[in-house]
Backbone bond lengths (Angstrom), bond angles and torsions (degrees), N, CA, C in turn:
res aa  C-N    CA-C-N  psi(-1)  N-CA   C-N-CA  omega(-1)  CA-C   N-CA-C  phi
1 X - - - 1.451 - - 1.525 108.52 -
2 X 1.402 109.43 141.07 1.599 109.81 172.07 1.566 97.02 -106.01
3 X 1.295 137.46 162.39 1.489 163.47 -116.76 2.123 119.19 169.84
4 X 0.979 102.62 108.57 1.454 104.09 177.64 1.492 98.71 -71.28
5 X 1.262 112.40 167.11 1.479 116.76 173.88 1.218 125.80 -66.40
6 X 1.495 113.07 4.23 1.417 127.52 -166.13 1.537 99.02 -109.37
7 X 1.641 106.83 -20.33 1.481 98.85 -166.32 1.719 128.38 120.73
8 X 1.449 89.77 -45.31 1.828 107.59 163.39 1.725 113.76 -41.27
9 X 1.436 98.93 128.36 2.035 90.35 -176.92 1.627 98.44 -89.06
10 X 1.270 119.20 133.96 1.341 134.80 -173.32 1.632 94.79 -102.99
11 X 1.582 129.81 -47.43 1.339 115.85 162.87 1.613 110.11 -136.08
12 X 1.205 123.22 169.35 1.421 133.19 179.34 1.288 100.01 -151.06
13 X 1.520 135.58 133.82 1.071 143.53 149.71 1.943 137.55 -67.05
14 X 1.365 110.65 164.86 1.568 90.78 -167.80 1.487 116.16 -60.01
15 X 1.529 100.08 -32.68 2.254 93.24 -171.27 1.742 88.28 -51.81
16 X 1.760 119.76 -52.80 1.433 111.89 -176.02 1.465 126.72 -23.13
17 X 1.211 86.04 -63.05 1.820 99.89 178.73 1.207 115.89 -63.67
18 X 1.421 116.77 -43.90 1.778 113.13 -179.48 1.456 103.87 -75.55
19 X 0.991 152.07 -41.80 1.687 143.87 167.48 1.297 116.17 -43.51
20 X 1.465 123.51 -50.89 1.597 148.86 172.64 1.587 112.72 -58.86
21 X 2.164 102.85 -29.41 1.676 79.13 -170.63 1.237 133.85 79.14
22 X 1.793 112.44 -7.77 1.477 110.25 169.55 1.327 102.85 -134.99
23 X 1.464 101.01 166.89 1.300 106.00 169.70 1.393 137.49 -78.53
24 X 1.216 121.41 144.21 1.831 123.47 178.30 1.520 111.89 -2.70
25 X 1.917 93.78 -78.19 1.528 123.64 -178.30 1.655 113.78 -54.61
26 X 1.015 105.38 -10.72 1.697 110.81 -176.77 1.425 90.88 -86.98
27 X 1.464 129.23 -65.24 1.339 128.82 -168.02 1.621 133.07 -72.92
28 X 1.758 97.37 -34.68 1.804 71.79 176.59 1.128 102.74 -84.04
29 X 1.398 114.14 -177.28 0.907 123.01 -133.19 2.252 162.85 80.93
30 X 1.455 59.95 -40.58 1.773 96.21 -172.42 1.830 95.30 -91.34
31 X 1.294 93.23 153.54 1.784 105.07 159.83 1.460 129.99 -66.12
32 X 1.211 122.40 161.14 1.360 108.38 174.99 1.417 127.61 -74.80
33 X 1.749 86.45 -37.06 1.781 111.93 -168.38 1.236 93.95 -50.06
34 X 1.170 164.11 -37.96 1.521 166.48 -165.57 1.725 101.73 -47.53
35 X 1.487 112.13 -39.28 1.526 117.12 -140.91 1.804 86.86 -109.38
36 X 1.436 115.24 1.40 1.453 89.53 -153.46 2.245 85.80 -127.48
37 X 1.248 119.83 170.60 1.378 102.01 -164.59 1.657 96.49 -101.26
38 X 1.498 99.89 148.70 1.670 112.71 -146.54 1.574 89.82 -59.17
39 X 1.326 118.24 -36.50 2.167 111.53 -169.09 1.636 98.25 -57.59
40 X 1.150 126.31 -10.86 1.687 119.87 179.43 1.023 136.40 -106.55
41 X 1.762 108.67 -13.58 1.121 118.40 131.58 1.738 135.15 16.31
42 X 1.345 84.06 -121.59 1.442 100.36 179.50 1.431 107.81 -40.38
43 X 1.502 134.15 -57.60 1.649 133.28 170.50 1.543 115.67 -34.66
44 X 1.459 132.03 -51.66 1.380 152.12 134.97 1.291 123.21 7.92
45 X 1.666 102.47 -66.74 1.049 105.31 -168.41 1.484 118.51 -109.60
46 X 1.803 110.19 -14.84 1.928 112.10 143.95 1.196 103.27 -23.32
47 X 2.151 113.71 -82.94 1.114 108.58 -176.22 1.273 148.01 -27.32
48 X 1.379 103.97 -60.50 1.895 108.79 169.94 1.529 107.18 -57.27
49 X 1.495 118.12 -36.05 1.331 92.67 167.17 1.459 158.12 -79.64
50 X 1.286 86.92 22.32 1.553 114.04 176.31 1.579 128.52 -94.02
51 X 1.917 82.62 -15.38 1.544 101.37 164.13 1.579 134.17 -28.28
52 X 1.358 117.48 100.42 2.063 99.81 -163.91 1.414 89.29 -139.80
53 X 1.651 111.20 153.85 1.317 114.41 158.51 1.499 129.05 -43.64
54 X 1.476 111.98 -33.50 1.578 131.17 168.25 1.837 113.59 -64.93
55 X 1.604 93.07 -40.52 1.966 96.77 -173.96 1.566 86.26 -118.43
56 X 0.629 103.77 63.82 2.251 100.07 164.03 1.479 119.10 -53.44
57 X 1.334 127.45 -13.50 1.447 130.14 -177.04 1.643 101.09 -141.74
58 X 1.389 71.90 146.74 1.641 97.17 174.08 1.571 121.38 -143.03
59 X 1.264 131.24 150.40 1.092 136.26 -174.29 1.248 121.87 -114.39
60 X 1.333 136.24 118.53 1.303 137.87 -161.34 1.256 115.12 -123.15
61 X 1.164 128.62 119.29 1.889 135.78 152.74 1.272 128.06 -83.12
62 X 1.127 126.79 90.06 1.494 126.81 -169.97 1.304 116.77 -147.73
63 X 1.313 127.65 142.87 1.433 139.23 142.06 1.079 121.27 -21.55
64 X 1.514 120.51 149.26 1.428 143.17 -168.85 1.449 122.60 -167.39
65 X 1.282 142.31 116.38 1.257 152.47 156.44 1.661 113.24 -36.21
66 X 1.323 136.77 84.41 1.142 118.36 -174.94 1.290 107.92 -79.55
67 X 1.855 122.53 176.35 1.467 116.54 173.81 0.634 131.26 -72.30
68 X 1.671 107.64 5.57 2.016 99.18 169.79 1.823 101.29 -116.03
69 X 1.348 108.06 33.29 1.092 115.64 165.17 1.191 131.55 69.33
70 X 1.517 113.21 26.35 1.736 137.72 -157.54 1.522 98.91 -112.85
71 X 0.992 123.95 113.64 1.408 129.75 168.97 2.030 108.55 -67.98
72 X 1.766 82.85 111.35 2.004 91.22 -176.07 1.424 97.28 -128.86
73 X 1.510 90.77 142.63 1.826 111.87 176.53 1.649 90.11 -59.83
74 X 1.070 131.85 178.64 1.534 152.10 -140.25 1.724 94.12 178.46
75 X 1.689 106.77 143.80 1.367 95.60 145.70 1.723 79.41 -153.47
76 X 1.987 82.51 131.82 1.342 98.38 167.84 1.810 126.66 -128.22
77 X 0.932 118.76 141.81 1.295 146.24 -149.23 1.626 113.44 -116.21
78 X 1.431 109.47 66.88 1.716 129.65 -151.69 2.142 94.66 -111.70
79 X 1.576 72.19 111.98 1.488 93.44 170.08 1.565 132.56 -120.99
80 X 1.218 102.09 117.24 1.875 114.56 -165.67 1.545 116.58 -76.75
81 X 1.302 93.71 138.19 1.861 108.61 -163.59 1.854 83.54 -105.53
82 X 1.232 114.20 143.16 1.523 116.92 179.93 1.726 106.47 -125.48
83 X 1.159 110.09 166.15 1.574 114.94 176.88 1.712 98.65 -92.43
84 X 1.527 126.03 -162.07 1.136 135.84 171.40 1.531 99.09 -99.02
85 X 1.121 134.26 15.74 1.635 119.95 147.21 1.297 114.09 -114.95
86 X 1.539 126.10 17.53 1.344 122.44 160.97 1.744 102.41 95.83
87 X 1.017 108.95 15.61 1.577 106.72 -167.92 1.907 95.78 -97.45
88 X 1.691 113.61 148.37 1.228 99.41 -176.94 1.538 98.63 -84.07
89 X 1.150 108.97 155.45 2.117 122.17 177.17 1.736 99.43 -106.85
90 X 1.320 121.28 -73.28 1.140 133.59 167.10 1.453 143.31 -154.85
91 X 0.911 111.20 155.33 1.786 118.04 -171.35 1.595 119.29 -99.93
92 X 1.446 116.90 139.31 1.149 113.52 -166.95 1.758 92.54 -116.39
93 X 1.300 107.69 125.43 1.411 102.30 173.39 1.434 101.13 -121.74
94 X 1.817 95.83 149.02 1.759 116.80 176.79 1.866 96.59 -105.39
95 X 1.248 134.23 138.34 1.115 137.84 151.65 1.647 122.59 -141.72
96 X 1.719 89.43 146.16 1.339 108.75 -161.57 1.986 103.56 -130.95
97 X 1.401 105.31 124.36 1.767 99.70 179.21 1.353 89.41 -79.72
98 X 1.607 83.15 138.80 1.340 118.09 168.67 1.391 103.70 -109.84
99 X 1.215 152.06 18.63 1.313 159.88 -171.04 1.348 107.59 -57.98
100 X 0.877 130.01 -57.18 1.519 141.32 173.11 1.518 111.17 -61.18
101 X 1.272 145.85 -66.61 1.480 124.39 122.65 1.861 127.36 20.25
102 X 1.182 100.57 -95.80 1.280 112.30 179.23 1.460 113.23 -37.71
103 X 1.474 110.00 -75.89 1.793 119.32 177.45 1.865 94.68 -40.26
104 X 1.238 137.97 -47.65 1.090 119.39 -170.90 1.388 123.83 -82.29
105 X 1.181 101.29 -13.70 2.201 112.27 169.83 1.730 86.16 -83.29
106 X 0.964 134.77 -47.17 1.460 135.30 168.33 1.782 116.74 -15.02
107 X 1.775 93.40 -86.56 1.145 107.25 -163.48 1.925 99.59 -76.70
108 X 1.284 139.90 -10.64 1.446 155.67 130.96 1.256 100.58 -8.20
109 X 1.594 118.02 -66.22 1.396 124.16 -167.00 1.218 110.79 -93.69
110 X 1.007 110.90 1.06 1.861 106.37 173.25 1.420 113.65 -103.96
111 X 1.345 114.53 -20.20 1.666 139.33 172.41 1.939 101.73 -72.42
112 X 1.300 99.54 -61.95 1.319 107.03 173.77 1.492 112.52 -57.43
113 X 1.223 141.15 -32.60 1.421 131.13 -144.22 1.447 87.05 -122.66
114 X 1.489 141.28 -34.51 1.911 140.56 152.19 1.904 98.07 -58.76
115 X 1.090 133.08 -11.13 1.440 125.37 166.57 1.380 115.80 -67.42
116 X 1.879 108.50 -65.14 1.354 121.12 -172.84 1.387 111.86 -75.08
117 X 1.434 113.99 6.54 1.465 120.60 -178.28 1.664 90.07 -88.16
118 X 1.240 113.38 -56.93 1.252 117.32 -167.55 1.291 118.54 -65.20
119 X 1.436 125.93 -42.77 1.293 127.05 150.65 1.364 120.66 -39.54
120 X 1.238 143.21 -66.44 1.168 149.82 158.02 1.621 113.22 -23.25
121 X 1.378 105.76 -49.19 1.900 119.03 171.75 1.967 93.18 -44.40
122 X 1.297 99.12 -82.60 1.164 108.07 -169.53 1.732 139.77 -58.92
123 X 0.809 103.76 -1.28 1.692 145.06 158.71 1.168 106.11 -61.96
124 X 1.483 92.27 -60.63 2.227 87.66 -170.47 1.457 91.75 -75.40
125 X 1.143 126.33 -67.53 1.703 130.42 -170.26 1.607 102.80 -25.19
126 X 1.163 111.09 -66.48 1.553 112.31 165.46 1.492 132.76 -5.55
127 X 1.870 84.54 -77.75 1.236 111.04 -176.84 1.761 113.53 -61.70
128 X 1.675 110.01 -26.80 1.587 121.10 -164.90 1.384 82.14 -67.48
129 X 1.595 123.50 -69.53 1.039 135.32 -164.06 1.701 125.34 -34.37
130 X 1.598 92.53 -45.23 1.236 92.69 -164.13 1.955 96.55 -84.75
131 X 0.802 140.99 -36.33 1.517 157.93 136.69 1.553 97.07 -2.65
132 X 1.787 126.05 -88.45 0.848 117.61 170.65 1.504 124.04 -58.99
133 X 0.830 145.79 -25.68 1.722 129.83 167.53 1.671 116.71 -48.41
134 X 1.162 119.06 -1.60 1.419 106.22 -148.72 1.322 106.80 -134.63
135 X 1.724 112.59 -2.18 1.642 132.36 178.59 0.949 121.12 -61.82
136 X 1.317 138.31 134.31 1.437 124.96 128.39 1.076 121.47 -100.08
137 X 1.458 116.10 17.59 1.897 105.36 162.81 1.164 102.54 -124.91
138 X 1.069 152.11 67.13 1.786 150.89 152.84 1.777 115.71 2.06
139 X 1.270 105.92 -39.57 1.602 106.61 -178.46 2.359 88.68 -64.07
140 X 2.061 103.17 -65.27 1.388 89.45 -159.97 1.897 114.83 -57.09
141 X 1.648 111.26 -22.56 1.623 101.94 173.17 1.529 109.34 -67.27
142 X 1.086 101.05 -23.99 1.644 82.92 178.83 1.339 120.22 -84.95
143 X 1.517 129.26 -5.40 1.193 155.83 -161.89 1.712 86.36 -79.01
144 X 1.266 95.74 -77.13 1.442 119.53 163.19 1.290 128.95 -10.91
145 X 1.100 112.53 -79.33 1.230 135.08 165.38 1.886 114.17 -36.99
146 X 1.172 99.49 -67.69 1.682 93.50 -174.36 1.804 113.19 -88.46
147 X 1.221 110.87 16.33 1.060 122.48 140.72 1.344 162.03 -55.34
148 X 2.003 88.19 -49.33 1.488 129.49 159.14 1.506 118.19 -65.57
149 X 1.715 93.92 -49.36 1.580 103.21 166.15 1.299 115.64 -42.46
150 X 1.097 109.25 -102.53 1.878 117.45 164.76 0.882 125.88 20.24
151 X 1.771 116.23 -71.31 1.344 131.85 162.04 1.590 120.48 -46.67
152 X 1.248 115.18 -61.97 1.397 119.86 -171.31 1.147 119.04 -69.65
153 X 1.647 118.18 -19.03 1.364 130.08 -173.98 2.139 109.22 -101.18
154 X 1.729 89.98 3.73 1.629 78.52 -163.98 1.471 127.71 52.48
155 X 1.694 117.13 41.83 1.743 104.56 -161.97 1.545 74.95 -118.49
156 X 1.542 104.89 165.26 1.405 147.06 -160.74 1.892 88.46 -81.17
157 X 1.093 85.76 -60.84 1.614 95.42 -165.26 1.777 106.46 -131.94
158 X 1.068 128.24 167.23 1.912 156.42 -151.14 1.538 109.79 -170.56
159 X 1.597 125.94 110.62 0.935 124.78 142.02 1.639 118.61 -111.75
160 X 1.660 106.93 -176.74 1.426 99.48 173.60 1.759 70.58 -146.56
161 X 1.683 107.15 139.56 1.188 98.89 171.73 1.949 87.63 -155.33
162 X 1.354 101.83 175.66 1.488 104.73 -172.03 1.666 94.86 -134.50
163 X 1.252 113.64 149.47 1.551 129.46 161.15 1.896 112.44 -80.87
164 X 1.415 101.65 115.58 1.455 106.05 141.03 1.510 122.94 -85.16
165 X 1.679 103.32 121.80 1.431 118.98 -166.51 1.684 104.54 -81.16
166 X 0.994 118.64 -15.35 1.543 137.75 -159.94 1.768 98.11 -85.51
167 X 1.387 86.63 -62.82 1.741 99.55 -179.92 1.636 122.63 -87.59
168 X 1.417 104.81 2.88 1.676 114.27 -157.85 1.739 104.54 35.27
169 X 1.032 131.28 41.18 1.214 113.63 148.52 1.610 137.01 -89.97
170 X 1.126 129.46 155.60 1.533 131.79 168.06 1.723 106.71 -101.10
171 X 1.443 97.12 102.52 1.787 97.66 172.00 1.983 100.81 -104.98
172 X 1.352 92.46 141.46 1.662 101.36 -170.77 1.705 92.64 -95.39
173 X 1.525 122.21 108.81 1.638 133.34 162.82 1.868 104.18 -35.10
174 X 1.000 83.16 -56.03 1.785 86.96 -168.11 1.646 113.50 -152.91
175 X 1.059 135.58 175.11 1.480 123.66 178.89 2.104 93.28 -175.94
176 X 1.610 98.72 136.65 1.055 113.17 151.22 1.809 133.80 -112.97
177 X 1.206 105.07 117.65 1.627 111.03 169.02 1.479 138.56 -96.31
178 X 0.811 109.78 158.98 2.015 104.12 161.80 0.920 108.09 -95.13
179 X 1.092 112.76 120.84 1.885 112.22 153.33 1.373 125.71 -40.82
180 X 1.183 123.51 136.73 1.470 115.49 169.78 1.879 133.85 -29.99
181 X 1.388 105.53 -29.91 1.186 128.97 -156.57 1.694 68.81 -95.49
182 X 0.971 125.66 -85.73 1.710 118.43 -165.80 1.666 109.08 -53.76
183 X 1.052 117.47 7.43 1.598 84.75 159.89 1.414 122.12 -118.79
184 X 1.516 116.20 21.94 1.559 111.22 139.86 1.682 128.28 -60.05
185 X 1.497 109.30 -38.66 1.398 107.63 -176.62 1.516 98.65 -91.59
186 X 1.216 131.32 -30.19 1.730 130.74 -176.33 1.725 95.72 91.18
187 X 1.048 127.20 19.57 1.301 120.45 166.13 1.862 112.74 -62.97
188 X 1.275 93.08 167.76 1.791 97.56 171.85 1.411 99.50 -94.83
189 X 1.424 115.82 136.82 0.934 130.62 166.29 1.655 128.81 -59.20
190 X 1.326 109.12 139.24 1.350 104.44 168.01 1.133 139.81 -79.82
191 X 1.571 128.28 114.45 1.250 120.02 -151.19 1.445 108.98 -88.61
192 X 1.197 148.65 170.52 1.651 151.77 159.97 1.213 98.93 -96.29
């Protein structure tokens, strides 16, 4: 596709049109911003404005409305044509979905970030573990223990408590809280 400096498409080719869903005569003319989703916008058009005889290309990742109405990553590759006073005239952009790409740097970071979750799980377990092996007071490791929690978890409050099956009761071993007064700053509370 070619692009005035304003944005107006001066040409689009057929893959253009068949990805887009419209016709030639429908588009030039028209803006781009139409085709692309309004939050990307503004990012879009930073870019092009960086357009210079010195930086003539730019590379873009962005969203797009296709013609069957599927929101696809894009990567476009918009290069500025200048006059002899340095002013931009127009830009010729190449684009290629990267959609398939994206969803997979996607689910990457969701693989990666349920990893360091899990690592992090097992870290504390570790640490409980190795904590409790080494007690002789079970009430202060457990003291301990949901203490560490607390902290690492940012929680208000930590108990450790056990069920009597006999009595259906829930008795709490030990428990740490914040005081009211500490949970404006999120500090740990001081225990007595």
């Amino acid at each position: 596709a070619r692009i005035r400096a304003d944005g107006t498409f001066t040409f689009v080719n057929d893959v253009f049109c068949r990805f887009f869903g419209t016709a030639r005569s429908e588009l030039v003319g028209q803006t781009w911003q139409s085709l692309a989703v309004a939050e990307d916008v503004p990012t879009i058009e930073a870019s092009l404005n960086t357009l210079s005889p010195a930086n003539p290309v730019v590379i873009i990742e962005n969203r797009v409305y296709s013609g069957r109405g599927e929101i696809r990553w894009m990567q476009f590759v918009d290069r500025g044509f200048f006059d002899d006073q340095g002013q931009l005239v127009e830009i010729q952009v190449v684009g290629r979905d990267i959609t398939g790409r994206k969803q997979a740097e996607l689910l990457l970071q969701e693989t990666n970030d349920s990893l360091q979750q899990r690592l992090l799980e097992l870290t504390i377990l570790n640490f409980i573990g190795q904590t409790l092996t080494t007690v002789s007071d079970i009430q202060a490791a457990l003291y301990t223990v949901v203490h560490i929690v607390n902290r690492l978890f940012n929680a208000h409050a930590t108990s450790v408590s056990i069920v009597d099956p006999i009595a259906k009761e829930l008795k709490i071993i030990t428990s740490h809280d914040l005081h009211r007064s500490d949970l404006s700053t999120n500090e740990p509370a001081n225990d007595e």
